[in-house]
C-alpha positions as CSV (number, residue, x, y, z in Angstrom):
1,X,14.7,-14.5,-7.1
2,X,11.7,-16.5,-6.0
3,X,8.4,-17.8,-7.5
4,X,6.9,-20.8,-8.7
5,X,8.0,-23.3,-11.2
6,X,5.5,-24.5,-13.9
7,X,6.3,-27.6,-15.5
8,X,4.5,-28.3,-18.9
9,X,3.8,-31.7,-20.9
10,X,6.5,-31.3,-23.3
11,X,9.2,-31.3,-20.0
12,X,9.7,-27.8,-20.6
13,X,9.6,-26.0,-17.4
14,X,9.7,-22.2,-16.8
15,X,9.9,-19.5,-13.5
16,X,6.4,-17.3,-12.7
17,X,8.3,-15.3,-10.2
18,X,6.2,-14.0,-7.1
19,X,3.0,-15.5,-8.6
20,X,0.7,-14.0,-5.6
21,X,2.6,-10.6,-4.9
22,X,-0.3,-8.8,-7.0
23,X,1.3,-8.4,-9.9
24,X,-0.3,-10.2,-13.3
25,X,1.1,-12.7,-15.4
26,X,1.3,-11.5,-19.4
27,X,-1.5,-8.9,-18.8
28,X,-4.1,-11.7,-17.6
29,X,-6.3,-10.6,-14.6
30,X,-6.9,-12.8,-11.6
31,X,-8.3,-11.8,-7.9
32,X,-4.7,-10.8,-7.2
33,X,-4.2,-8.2,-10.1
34,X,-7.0,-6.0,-8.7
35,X,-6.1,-2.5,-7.7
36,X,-6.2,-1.8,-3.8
37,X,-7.8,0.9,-2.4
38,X,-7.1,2.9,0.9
39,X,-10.8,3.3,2.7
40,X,-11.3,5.3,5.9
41,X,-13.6,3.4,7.6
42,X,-15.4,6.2,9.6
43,X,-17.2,7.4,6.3
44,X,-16.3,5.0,4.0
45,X,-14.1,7.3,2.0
46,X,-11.3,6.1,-0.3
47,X,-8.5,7.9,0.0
48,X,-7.6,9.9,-3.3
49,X,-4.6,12.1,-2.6
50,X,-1.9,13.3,-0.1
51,X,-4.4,16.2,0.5
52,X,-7.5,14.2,2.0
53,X,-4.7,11.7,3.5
54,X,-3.3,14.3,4.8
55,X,-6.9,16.3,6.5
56,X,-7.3,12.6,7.8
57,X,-4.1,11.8,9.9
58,X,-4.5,15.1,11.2
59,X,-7.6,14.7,12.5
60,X,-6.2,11.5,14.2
61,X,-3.1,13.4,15.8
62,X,-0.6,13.0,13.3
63,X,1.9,15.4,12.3
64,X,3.6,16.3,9.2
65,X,7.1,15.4,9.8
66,X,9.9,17.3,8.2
67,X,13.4,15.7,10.3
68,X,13.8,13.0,7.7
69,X,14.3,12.1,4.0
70,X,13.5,15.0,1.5
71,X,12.1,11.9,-1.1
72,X,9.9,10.6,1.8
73,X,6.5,12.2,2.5
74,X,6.6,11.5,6.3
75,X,4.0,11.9,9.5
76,X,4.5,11.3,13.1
77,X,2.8,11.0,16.3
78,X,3.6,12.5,19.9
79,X,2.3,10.1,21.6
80,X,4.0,7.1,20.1
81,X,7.4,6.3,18.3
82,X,5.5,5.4,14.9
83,X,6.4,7.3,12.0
84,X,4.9,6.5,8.6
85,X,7.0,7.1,5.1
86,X,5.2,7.4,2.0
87,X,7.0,8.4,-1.5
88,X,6.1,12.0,-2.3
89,X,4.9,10.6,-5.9
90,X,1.5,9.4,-4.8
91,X,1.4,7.6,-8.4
92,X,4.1,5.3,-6.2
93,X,1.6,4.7,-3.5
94,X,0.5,1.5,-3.2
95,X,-0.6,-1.5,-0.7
96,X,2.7,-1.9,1.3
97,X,2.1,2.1,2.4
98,X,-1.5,1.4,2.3
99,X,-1.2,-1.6,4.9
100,X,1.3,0.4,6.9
101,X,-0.8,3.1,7.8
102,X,-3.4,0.1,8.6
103,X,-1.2,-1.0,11.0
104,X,-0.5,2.0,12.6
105,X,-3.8,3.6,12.9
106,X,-6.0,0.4,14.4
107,X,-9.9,0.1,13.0
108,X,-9.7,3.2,11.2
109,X,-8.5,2.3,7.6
110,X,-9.2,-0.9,5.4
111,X,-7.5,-1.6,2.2
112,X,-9.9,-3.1,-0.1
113,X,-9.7,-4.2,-4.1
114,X,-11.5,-2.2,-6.8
């Protein structure tokens, strides 16, 4: 468990947990409750399914890669050891999966809040 502790005027003092993981705090928005985005920086498209993600990493040299977990959506590359895991429920994608195809595919995609 980790976060911040708030201390109030009456000596009461209470646990925000993970106050800057992008979560919000009793439904109030702040810069970090925004909604990320995946953008692929070539056209400036946000990515809006497995399908385009999909047509993308292709055209980049990735494969569809069946060797591993059946709950994974999974794509490799030849030419490297990288392998990137998404859930198959793309309702469960979000900006750790986002950042790790970032990572992997260099000045091609930008996560970005909407």
């Amino acid at each position: 468990m980790s976060g911040v502790w708030i201390f109030k005027n009456n000596g009461v003092m209470k646990l925000v947990e993970n106050p800057s993981d992008g979560h919000c705090d009793n439904g109030r928005h702040s810069a970090s409750c925004k909604k990320k985005a995946l953008v692929y920086l070539p056209t400036g498209q946000v990515v809006s399914s497995y399908t385009c993600l999909k047509q993308i990493l292709s055209g980049l040299g990735w494969e569809r890669y069946y060797g591993g977990d059946n709950d994974l959506f999974q794509f490799h590359k030849h030419s490297s050891i990288d392998l990137i895991s998404l859930p198959n429920d793309y309702a469960k994608f979000n900006s750790v999966y986002m950042y790790d195809i970032v990572v992997k595919n260099p000045n091609v995609f930008h996560v970005r809040a909407i």
